[in-house]
Every structure is written in C-alpha cells, then in structure tokens.
HTML snippet that shows the backbone in 3Dmol.js (N, CA, C, O; Angstrom):
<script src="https://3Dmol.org/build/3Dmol-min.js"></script>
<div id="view" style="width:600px;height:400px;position:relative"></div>
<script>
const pdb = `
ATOM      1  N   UNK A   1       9.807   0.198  34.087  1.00  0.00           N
ATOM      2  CA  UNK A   1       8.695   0.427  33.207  1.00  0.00           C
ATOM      3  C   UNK A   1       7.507  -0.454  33.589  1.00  0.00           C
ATOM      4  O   UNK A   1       6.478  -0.435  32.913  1.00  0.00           O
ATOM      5  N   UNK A   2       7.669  -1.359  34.859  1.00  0.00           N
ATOM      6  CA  UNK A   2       6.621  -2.205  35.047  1.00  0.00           C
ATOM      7  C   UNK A   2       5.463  -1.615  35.248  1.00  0.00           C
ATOM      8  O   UNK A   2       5.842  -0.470  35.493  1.00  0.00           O
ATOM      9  N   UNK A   3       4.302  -1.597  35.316  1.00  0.00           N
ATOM     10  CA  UNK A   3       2.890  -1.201  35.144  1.00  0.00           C
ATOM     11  C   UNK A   3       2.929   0.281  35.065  1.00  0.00           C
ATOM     12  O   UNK A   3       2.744   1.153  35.913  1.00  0.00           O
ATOM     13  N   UNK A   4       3.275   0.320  33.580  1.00  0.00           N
ATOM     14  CA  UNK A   4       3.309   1.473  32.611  1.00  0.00           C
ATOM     15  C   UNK A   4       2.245   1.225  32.001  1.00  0.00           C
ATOM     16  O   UNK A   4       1.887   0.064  31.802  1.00  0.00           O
ATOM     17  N   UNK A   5       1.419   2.475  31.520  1.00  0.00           N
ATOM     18  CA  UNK A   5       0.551   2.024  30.589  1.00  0.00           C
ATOM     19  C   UNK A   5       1.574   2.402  29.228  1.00  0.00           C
ATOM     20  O   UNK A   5       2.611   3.065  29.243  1.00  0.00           O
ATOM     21  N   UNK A   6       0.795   1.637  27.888  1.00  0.00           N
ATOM     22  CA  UNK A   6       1.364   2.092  26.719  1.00  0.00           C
ATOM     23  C   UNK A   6       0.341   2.917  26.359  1.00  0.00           C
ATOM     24  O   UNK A   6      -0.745   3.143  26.894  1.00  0.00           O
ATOM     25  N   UNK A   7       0.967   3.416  25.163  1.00  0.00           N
ATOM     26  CA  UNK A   7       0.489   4.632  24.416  1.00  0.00           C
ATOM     27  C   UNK A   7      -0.414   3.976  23.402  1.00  0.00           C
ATOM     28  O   UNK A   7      -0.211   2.853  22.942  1.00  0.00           O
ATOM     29  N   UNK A   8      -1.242   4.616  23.145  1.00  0.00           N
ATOM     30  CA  UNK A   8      -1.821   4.090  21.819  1.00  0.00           C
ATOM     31  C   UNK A   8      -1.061   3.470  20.705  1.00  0.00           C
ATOM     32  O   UNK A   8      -1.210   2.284  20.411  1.00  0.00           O
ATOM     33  N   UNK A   9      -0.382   4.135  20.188  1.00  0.00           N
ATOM     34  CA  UNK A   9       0.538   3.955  19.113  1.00  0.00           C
ATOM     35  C   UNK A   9       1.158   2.744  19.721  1.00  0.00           C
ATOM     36  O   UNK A   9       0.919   1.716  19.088  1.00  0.00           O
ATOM     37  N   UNK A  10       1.957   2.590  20.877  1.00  0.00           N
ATOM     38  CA  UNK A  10       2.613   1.228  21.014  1.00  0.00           C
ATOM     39  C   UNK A  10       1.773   0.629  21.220  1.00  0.00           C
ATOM     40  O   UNK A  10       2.199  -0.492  20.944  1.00  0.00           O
ATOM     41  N   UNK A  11       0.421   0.472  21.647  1.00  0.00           N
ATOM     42  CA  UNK A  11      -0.203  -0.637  21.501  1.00  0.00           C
ATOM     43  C   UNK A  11      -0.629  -1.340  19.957  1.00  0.00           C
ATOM     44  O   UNK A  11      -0.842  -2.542  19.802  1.00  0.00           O
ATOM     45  N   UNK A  12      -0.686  -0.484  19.065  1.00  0.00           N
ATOM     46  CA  UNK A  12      -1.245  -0.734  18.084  1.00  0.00           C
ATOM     47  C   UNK A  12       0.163  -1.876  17.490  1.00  0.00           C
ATOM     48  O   UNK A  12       0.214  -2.973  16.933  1.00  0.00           O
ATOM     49  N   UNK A  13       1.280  -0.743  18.054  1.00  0.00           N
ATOM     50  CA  UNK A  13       3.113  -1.618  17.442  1.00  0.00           C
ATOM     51  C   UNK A  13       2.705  -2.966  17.873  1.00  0.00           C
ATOM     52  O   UNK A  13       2.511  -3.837  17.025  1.00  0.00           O
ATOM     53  N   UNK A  14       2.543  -3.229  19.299  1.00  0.00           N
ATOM     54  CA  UNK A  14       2.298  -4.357  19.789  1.00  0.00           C
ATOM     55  C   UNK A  14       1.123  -5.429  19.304  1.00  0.00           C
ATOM     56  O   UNK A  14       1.127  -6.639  19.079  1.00  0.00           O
ATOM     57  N   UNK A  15       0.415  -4.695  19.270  1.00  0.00           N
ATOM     58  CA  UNK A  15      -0.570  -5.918  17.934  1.00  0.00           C
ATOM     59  C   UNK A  15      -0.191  -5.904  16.380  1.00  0.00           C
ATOM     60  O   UNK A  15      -0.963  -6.627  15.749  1.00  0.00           O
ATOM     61  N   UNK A  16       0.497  -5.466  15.814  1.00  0.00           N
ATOM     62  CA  UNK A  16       0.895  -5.646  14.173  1.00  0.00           C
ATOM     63  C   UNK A  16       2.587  -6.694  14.650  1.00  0.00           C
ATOM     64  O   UNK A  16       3.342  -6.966  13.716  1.00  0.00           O
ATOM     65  N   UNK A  17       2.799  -6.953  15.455  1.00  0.00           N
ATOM     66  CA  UNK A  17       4.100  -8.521  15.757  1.00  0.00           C
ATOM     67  C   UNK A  17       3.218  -9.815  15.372  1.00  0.00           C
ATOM     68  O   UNK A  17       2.029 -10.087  15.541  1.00  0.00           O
ATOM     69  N   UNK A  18       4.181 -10.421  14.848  1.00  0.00           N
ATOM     70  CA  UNK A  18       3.883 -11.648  14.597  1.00  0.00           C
ATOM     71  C   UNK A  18       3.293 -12.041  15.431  1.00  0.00           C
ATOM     72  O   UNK A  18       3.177 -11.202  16.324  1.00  0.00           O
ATOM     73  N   UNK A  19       2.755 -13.072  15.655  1.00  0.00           N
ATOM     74  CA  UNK A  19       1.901 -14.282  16.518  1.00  0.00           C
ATOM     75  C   UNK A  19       3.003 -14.666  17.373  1.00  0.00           C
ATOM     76  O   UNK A  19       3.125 -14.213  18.511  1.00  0.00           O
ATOM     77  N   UNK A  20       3.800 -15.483  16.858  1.00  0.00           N
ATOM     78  CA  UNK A  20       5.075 -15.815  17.769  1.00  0.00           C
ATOM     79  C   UNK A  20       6.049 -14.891  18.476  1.00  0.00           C
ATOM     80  O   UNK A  20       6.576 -15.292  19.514  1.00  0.00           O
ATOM     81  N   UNK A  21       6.319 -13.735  18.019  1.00  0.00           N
ATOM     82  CA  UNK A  21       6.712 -12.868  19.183  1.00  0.00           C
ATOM     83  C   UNK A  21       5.661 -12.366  20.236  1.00  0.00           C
ATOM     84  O   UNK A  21       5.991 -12.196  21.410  1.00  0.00           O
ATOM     85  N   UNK A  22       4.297 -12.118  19.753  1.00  0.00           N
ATOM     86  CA  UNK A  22       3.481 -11.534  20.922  1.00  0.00           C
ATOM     87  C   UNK A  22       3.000 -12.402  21.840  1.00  0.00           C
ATOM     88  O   UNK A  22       2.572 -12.093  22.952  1.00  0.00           O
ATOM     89  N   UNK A  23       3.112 -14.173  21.086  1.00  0.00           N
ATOM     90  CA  UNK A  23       2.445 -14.346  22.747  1.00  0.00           C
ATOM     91  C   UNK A  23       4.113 -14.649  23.159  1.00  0.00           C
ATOM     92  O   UNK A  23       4.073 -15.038  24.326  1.00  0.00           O
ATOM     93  N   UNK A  24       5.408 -14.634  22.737  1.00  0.00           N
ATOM     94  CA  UNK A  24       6.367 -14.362  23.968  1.00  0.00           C
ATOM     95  C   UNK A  24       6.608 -13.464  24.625  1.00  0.00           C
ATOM     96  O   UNK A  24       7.019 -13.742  25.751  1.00  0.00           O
ATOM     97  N   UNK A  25       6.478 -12.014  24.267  1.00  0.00           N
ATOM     98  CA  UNK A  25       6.419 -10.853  25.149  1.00  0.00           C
ATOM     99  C   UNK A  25       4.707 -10.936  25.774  1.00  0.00           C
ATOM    100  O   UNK A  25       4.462  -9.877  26.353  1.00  0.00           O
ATOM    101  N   UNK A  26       3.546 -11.865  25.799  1.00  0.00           N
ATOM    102  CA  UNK A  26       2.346 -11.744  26.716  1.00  0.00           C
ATOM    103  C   UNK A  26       3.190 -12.753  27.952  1.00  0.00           C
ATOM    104  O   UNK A  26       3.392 -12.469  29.132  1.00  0.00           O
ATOM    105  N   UNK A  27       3.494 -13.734  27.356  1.00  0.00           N
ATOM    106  CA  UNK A  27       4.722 -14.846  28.409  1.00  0.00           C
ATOM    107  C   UNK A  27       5.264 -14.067  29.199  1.00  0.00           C
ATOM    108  O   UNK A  27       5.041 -13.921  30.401  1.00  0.00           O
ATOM    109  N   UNK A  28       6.148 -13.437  28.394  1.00  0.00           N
ATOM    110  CA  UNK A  28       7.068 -12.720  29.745  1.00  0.00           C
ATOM    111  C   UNK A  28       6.199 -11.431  30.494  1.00  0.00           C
ATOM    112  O   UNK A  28       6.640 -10.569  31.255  1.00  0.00           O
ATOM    113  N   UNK A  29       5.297 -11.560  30.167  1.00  0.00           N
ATOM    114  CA  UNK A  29       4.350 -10.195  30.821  1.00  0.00           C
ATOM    115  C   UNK A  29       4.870  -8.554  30.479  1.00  0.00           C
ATOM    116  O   UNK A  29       4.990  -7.561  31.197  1.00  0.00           O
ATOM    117  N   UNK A  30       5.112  -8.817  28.992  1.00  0.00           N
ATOM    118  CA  UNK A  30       5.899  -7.486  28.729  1.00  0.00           C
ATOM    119  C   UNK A  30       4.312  -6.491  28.286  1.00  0.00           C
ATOM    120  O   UNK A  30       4.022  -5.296  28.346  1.00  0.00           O
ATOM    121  N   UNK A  31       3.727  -7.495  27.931  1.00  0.00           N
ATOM    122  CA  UNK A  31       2.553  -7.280  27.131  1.00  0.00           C
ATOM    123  C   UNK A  31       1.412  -7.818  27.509  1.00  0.00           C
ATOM    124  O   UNK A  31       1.424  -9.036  27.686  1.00  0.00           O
ATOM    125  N   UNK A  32      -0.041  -6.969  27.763  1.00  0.00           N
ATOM    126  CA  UNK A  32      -1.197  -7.953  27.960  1.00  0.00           C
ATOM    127  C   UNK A  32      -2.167  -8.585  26.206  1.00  0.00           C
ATOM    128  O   UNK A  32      -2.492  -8.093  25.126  1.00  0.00           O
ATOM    129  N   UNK A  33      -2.248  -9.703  26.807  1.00  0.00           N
ATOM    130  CA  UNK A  33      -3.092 -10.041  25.955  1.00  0.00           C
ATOM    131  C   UNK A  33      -4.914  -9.410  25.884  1.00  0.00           C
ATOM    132  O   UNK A  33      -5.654  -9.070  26.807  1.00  0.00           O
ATOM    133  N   UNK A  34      -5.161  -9.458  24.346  1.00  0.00           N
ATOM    134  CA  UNK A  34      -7.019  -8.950  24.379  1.00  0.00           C
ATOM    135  C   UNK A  34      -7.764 -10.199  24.461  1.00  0.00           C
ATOM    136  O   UNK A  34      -8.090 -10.628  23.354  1.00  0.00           O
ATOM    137  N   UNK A  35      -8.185 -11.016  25.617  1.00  0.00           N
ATOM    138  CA  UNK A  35      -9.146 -11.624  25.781  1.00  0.00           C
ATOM    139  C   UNK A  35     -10.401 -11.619  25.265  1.00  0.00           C
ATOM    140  O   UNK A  35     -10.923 -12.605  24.744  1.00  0.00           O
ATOM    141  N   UNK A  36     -11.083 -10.191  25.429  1.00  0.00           N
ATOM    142  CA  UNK A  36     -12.019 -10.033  24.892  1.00  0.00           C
ATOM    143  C   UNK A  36     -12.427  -9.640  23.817  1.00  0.00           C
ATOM    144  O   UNK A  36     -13.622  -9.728  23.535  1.00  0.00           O
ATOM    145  N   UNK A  37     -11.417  -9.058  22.882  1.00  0.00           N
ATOM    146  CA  UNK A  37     -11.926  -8.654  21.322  1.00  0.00           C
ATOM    147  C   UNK A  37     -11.365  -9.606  20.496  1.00  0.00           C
ATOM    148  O   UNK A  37     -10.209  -9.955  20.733  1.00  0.00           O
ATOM    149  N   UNK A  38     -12.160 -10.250  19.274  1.00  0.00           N
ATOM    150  CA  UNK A  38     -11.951 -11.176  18.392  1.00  0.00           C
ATOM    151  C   UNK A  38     -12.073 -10.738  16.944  1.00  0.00           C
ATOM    152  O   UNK A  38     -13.021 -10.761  16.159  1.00  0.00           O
ATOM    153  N   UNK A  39     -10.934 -10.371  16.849  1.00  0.00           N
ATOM    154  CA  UNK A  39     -10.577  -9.338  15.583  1.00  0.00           C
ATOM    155  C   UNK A  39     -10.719 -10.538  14.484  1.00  0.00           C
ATOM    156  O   UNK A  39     -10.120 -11.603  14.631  1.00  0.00           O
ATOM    157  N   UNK A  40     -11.556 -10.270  13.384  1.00  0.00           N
ATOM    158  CA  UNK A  40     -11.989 -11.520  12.223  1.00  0.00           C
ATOM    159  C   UNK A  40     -10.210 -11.369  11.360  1.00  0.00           C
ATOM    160  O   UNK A  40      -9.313 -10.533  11.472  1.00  0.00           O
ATOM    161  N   UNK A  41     -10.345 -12.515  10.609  1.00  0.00           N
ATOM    162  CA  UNK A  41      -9.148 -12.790   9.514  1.00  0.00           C
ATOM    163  C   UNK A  41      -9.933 -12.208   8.338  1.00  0.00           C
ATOM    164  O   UNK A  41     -11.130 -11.967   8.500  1.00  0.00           O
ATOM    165  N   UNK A  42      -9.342 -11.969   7.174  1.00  0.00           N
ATOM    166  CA  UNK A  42      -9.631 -11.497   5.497  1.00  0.00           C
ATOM    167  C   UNK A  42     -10.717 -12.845   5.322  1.00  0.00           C
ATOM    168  O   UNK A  42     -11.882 -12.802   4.927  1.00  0.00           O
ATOM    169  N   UNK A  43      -9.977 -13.955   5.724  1.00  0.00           N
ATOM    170  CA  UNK A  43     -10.673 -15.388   5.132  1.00  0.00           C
ATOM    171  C   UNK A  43     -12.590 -15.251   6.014  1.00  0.00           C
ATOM    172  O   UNK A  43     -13.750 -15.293   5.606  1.00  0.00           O
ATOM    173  N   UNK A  44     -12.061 -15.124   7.021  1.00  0.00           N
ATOM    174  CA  UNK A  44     -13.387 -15.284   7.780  1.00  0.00           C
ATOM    175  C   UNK A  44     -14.520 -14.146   7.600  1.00  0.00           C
ATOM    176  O   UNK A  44     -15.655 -14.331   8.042  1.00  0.00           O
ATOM    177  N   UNK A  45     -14.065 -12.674   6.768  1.00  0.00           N
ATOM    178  CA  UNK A  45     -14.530 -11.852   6.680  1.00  0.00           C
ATOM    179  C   UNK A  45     -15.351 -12.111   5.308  1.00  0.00           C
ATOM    180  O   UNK A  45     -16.536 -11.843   5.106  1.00  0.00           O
ATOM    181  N   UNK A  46     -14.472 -12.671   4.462  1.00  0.00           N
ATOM    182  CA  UNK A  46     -14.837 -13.154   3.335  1.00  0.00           C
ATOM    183  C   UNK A  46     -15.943 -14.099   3.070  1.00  0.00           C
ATOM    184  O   UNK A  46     -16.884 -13.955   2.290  1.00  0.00           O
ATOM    185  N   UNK A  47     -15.652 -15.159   3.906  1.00  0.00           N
ATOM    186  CA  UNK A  47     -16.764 -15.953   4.257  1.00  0.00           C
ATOM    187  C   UNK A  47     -18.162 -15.344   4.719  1.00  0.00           C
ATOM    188  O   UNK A  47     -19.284 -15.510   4.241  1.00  0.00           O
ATOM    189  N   UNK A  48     -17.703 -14.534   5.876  1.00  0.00           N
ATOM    190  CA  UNK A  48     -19.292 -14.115   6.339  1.00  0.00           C
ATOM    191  C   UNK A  48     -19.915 -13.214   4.952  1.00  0.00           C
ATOM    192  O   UNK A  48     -21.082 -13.325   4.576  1.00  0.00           O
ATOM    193  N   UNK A  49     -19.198 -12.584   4.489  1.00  0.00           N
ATOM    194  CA  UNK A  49     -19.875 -11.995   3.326  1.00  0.00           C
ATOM    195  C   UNK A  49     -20.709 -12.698   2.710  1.00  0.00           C
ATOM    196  O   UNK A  49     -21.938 -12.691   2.774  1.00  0.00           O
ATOM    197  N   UNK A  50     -19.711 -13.580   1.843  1.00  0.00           N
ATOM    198  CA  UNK A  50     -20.187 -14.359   0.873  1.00  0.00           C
ATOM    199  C   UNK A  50     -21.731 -15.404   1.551  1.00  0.00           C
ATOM    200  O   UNK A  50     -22.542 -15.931   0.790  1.00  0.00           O
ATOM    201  N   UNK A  51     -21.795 -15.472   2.800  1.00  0.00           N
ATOM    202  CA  UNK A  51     -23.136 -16.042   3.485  1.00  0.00           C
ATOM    203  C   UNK A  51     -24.453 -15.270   3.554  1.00  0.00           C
ATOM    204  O   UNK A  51     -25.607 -15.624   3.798  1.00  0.00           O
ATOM    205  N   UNK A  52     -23.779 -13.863   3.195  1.00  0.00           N
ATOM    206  CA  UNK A  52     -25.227 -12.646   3.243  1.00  0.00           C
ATOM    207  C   UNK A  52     -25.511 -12.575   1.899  1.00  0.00           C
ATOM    208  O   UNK A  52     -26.569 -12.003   1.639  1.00  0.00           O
ATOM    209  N   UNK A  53     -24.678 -13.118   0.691  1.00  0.00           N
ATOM    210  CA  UNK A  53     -25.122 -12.695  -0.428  1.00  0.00           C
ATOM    211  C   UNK A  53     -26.027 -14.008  -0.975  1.00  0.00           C
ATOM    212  O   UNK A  53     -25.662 -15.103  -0.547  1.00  0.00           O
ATOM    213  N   UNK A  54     -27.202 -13.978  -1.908  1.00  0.00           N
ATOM    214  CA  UNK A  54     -27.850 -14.710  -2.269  1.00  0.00           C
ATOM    215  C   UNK A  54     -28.737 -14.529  -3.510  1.00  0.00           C
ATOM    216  O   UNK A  54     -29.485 -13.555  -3.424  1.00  0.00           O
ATOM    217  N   UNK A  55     -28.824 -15.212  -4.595  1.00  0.00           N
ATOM    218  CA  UNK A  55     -29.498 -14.550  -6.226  1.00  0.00           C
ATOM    219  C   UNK A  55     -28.599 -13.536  -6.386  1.00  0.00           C
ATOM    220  O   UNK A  55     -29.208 -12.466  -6.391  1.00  0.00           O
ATOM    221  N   UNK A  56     -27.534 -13.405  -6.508  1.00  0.00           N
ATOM    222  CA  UNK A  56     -26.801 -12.878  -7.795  1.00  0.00           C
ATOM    223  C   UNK A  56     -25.972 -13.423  -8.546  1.00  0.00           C
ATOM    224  O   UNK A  56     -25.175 -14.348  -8.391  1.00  0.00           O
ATOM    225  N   UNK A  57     -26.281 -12.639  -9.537  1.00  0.00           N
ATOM    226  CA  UNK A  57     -25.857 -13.071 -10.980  1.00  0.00           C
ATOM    227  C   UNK A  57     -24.409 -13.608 -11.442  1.00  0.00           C
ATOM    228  O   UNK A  57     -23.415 -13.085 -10.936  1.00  0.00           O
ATOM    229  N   UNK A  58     -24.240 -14.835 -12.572  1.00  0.00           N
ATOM    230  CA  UNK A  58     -23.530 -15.545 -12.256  1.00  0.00           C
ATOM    231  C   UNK A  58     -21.746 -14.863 -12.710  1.00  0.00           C
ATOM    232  O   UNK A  58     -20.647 -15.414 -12.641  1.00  0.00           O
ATOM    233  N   UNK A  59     -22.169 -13.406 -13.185  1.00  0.00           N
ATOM    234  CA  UNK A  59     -20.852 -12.484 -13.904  1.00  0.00           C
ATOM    235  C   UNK A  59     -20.411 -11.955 -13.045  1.00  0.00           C
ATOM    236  O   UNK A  59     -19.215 -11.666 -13.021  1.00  0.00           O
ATOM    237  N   UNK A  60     -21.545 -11.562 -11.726  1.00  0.00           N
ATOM    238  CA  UNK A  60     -21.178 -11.184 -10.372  1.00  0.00           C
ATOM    239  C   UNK A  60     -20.810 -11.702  -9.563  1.00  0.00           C
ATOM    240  O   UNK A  60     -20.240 -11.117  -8.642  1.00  0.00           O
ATOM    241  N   UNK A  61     -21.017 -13.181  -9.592  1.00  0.00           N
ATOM    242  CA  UNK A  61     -20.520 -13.815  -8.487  1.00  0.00           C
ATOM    243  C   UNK A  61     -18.729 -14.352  -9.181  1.00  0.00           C
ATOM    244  O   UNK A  61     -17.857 -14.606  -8.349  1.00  0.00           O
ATOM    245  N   UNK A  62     -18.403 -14.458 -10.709  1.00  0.00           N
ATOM    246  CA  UNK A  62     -17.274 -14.006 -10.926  1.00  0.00           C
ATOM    247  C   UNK A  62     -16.447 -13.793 -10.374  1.00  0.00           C
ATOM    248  O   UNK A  62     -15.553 -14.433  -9.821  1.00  0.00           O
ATOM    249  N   UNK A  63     -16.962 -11.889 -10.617  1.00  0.00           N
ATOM    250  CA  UNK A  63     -16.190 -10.900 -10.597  1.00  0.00           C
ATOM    251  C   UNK A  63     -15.722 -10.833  -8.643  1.00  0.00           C
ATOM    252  O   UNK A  63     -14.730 -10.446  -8.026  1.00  0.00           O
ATOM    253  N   UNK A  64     -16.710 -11.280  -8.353  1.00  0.00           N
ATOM    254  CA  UNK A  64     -16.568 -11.418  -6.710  1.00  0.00           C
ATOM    255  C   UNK A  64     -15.462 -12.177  -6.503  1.00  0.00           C
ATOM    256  O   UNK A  64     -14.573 -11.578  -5.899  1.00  0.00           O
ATOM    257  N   UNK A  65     -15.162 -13.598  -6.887  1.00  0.00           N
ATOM    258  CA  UNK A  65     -14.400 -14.413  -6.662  1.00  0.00           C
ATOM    259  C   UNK A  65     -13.008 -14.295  -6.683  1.00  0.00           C
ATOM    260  O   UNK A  65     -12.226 -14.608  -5.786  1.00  0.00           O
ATOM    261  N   UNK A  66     -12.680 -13.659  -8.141  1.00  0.00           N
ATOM    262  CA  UNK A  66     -11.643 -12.682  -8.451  1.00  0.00           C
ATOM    263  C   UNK A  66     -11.117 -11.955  -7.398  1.00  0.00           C
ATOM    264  O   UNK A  66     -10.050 -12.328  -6.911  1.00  0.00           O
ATOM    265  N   UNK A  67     -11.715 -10.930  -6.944  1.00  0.00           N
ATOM    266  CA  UNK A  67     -11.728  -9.849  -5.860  1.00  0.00           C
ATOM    267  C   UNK A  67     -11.126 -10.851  -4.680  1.00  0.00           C
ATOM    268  O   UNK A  67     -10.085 -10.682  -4.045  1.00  0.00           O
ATOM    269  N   UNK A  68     -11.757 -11.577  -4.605  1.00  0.00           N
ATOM    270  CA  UNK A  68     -11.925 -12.213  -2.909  1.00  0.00           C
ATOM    271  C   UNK A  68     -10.134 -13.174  -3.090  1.00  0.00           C
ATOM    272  O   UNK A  68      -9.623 -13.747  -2.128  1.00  0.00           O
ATOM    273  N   UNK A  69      -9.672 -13.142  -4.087  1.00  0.00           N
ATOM    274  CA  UNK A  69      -8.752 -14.297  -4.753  1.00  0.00           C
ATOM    275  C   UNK A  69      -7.694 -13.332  -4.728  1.00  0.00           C
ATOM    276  O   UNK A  69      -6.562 -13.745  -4.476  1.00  0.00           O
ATOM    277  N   UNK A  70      -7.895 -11.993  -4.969  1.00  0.00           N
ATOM    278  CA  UNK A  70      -6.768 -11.029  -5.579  1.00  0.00           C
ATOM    279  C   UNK A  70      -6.364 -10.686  -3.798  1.00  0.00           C
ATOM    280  O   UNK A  70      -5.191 -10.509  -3.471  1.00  0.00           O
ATOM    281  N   UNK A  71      -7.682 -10.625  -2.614  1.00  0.00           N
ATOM    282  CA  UNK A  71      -7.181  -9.922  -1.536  1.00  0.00           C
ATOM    283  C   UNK A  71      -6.524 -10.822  -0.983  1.00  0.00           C
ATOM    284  O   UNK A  71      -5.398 -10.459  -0.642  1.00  0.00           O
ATOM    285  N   UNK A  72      -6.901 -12.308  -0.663  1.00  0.00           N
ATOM    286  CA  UNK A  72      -6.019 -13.235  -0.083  1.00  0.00           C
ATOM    287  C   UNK A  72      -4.999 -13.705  -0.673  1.00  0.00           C
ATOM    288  O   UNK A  72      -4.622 -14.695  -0.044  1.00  0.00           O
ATOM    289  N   UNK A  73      -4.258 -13.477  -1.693  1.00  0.00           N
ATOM    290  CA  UNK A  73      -3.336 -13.581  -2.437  1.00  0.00           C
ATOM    291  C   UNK A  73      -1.964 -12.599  -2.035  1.00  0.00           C
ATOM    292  O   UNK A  73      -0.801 -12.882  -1.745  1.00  0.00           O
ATOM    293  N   UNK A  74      -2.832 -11.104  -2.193  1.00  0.00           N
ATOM    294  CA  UNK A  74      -2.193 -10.085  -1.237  1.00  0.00           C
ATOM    295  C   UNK A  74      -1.695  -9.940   0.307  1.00  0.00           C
ATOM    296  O   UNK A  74      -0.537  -9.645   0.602  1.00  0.00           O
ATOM    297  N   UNK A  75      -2.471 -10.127   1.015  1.00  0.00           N
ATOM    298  CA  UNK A  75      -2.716 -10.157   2.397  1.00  0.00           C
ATOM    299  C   UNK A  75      -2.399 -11.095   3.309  1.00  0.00           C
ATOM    300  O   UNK A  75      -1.915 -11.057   4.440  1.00  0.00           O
ATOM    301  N   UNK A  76      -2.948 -12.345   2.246  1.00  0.00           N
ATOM    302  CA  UNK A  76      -3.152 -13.767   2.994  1.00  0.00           C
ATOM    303  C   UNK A  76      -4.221 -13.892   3.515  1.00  0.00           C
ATOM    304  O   UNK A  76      -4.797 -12.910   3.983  1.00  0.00           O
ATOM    305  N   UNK A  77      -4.847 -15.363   3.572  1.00  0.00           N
ATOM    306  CA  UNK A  77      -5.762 -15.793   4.972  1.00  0.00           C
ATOM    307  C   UNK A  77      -6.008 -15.525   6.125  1.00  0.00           C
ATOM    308  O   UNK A  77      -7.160 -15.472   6.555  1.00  0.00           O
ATOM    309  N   UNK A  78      -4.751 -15.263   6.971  1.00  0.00           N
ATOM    310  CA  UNK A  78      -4.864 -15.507   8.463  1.00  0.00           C
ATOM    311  C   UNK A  78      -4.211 -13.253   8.818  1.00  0.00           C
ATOM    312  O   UNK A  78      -3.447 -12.605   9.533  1.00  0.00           O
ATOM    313  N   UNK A  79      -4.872 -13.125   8.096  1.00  0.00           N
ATOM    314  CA  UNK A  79      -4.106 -11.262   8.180  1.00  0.00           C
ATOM    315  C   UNK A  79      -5.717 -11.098   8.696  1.00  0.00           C
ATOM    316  O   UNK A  79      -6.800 -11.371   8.178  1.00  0.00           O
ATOM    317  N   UNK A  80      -5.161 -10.317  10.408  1.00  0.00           N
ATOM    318  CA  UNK A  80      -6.376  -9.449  10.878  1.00  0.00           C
ATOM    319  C   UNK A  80      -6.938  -8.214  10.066  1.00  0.00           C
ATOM    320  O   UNK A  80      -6.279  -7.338   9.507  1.00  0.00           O
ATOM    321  N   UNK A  81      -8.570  -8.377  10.145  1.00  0.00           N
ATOM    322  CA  UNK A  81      -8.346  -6.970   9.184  1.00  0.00           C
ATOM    323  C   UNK A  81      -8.040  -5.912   9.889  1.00  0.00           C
ATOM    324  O   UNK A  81      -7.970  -4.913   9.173  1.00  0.00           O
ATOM    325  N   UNK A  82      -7.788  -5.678  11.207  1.00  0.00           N
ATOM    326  CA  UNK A  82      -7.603  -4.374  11.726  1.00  0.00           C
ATOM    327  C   UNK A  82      -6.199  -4.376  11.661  1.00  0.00           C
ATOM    328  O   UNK A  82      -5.778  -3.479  12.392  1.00  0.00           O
ATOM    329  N   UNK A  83      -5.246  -5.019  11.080  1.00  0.00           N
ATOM    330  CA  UNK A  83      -3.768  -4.682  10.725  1.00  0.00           C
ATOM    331  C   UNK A  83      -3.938  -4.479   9.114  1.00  0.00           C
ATOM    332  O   UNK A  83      -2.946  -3.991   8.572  1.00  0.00           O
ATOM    333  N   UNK A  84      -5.121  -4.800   8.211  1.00  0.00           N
ATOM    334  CA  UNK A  84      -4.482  -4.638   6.851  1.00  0.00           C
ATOM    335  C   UNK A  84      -4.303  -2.825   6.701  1.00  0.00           C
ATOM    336  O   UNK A  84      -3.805  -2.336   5.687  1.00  0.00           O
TER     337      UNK A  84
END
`;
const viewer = $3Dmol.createViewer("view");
viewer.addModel(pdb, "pdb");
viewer.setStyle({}, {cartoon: {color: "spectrum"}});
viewer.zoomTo();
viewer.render();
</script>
C-alpha cells in the first residue's frame, strides 16, 4: 500500500485520531502530515470573535458568554473546528 494515495474519506478518518495516534502513524510514515493548513481550535475561534466585537450591550455580551461557555464545555478547548 506504500505510496497509495488515500481517499477522501480516509483522509478525513485520518485527521478526526487523536493527536497521539496521528503523529505515530505520521512517525511511522503511514500518514502525511498538513504542514501547511492551520485549522483554528473552538477556543481560538472564540477569541478571534470576541476581538471583532465592540459596543455591545451588556445582556448581549451575557448571553454571548453563556454560548461561548455552553460550546467549550461541549466540545472542549483544543477541538478543531473542522472535526466539530
């Protein structure tokens, strides 16, 4: 199976593995790593948001907090959003 390409679908299998299995199958060269795309976390997505917003209201910024509290609660911090 050595320089097979994968299928879409297994690539996608291959990025939803833990952290610790994928970089051991990038180790053993079962798998390439994406150098170049830097897929954001929930946390970091969250953040950049919350940096574009500015003057709103203090029931809104709330209700925001909530939201932002309920997804990382769910998901977690460190969850790519292109796996949620």
């Amino acid at each position: 199976m050595t320089g097979t390409r994968l299928s879409n679908r297994d690539v996608l299998r291959a990025e939803s593995l833990p952290l610790e299995l994928r970089k051991k199958l990038i180790a053993s060269k079962l798998i390439q790593a994406k150098l170049d795309e830097k897929v954001p976390t929930i946390s970091q997505l969250i953040e950049q948001y919350k940096a574009t917003r500015s003057g709103i209201k203090a029931k809104s910024a709330e209700v925001e907090k909530r939201y932002f509290a309920y997804l990382l609660e769910y998901f977690g911090g460190d969850k790519r959003i292109d796996l949620m």
